[in-house]
Backbone bond lengths (Angstrom), bond angles and torsions (degrees), N, CA, C in turn:
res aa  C-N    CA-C-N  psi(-1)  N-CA   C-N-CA  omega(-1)  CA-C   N-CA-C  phi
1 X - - - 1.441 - - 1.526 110.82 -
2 X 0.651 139.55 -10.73 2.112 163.88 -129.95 1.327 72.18 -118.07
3 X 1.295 146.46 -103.22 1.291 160.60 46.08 1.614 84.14 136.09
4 X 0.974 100.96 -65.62 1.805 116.54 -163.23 1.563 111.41 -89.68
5 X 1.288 108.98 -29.30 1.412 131.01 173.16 1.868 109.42 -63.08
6 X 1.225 81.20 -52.79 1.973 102.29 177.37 1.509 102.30 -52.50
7 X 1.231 115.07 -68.85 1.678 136.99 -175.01 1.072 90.33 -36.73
8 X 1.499 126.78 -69.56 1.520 122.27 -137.12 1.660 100.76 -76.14
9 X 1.459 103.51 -31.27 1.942 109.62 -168.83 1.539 96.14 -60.08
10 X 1.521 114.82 -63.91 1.689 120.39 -168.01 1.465 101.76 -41.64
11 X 1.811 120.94 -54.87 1.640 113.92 -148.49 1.519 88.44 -85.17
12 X 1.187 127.08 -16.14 1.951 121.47 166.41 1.122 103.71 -60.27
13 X 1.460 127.26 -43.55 1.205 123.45 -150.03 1.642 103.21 -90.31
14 X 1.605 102.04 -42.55 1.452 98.67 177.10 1.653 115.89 -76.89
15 X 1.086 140.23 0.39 1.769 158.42 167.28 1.896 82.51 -64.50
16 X 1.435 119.81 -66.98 0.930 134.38 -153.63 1.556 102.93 -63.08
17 X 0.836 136.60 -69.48 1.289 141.70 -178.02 1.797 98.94 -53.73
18 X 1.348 108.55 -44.72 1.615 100.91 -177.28 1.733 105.66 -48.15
19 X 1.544 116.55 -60.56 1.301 116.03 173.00 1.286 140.66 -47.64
20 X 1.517 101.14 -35.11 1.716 106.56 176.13 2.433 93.55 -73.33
21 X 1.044 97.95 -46.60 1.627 97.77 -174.82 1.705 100.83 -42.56
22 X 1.883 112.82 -63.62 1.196 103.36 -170.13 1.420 116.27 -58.87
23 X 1.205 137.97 -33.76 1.158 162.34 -167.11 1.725 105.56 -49.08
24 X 1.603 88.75 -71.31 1.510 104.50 162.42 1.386 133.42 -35.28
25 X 1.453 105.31 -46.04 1.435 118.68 -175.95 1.306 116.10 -83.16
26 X 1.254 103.03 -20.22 1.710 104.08 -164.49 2.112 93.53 -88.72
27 X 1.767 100.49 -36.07 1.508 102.23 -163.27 2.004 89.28 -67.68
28 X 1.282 140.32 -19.31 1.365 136.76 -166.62 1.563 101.79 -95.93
29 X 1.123 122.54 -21.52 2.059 129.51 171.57 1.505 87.63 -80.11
30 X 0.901 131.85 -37.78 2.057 113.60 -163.36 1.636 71.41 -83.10
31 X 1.336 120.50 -81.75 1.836 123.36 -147.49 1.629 96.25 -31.86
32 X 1.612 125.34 -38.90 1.521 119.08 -153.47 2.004 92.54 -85.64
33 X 1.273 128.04 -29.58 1.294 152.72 162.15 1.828 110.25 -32.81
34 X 1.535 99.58 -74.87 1.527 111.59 -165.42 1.787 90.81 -82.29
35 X 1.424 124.23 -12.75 1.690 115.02 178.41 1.649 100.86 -68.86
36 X 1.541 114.08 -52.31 1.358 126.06 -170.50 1.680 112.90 -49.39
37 X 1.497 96.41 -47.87 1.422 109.26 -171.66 1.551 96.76 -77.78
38 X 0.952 138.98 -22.75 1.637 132.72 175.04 1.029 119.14 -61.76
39 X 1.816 117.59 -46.52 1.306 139.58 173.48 1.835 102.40 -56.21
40 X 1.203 107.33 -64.32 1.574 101.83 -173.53 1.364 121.58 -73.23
41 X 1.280 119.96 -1.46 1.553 125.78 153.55 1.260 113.40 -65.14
42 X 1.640 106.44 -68.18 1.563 117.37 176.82 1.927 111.46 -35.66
43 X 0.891 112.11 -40.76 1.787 132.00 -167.92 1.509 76.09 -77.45
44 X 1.287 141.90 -113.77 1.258 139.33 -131.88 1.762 113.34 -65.69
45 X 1.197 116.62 14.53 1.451 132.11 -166.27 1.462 106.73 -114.65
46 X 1.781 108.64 -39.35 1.055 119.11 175.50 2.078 110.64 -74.39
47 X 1.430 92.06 -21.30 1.801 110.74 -167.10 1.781 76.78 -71.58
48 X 1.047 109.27 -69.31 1.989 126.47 -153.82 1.439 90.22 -48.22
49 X 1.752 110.63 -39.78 1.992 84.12 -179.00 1.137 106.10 -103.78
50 X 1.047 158.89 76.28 1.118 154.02 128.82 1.976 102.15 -104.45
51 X 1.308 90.42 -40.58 1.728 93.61 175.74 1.491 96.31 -51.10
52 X 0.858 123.66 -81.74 1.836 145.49 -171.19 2.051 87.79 -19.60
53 X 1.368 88.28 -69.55 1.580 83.58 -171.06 1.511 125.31 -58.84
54 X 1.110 100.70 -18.53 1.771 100.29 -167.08 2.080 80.90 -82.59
55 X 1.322 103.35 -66.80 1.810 88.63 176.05 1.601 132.13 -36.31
56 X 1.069 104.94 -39.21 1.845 118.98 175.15 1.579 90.72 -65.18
57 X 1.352 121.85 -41.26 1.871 113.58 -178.11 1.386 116.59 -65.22
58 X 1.670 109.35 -42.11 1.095 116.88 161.37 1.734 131.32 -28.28
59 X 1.885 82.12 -74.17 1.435 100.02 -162.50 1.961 118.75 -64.06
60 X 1.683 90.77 -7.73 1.630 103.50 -170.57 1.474 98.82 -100.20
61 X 1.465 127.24 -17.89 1.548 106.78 151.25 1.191 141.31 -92.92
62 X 1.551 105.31 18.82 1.418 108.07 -166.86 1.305 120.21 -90.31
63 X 1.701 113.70 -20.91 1.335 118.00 142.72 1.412 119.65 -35.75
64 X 1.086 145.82 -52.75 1.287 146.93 -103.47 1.896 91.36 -125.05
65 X 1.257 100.13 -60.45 1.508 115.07 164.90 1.715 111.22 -61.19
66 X 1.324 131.32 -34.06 1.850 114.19 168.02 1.643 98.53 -77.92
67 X 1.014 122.80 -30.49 1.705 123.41 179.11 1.943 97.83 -59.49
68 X 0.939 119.36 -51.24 1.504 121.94 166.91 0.920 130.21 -34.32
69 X 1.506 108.94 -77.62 1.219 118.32 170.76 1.744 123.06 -61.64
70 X 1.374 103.29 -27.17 1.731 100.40 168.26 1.682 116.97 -67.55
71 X 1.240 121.36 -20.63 1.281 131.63 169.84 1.613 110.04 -77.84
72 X 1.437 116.17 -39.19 2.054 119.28 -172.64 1.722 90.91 -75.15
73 X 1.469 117.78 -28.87 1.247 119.72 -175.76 2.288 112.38 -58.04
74 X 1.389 84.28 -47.67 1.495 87.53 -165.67 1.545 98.96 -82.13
75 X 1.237 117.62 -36.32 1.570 125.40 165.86 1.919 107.23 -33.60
76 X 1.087 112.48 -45.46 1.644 137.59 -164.40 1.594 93.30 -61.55
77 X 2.027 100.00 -69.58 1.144 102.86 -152.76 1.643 112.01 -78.93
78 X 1.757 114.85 -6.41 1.332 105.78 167.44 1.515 108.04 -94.25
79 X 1.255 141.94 -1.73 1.040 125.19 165.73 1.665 117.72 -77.18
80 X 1.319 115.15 -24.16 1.577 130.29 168.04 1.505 106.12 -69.43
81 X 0.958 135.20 -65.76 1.731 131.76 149.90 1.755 107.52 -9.10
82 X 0.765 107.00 -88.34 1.539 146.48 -177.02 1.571 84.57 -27.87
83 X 1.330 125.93 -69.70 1.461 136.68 -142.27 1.766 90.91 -97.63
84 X 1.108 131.91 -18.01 1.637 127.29 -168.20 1.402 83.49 -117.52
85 X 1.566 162.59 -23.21 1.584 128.92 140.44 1.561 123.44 -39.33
């Protein structure tokens, strides 16, 4: 009975160690997984703001440029004045 008692502790014990091993390996493939995917978030987040900003540069001179052109406009229409007296 010793015999059988012995058997059963080692192949528990070695089952046991098999699981904590797979366990291990599998919890370090997700950790190397969700690192990768962190990185390529971070990368396309860093892409998304720089877009954002170059548009916010945009959108804050675009006043500035119809204010322009409303001034080359009246510039236009008094030189047409000007030239048809």
């Amino acid at each position: 009975m010793s015999d059988t008692i012995a058997t059963a502790l080692i192949t528990g014990g070695l089952s046991l160690v098999g699981v904590v091993l797979s366990n291990l390996f599998t919890f370090r493939q997700t950790e190397a997984k969700l690192e990768r995917n962190q990185a390529v978030t971070e990368t396309r987040l860093d892409a998304l703001t720089q877009e954002v900003r170059r548009h916010n540069n945009f959108a804050a001179r675009m006043p500035v440029v119809e204010e322009q052109i409303k001034v080359i406009n009246h510039r236009i229409s008094d030189l047409e004045r000007v030239q048809s007296e």
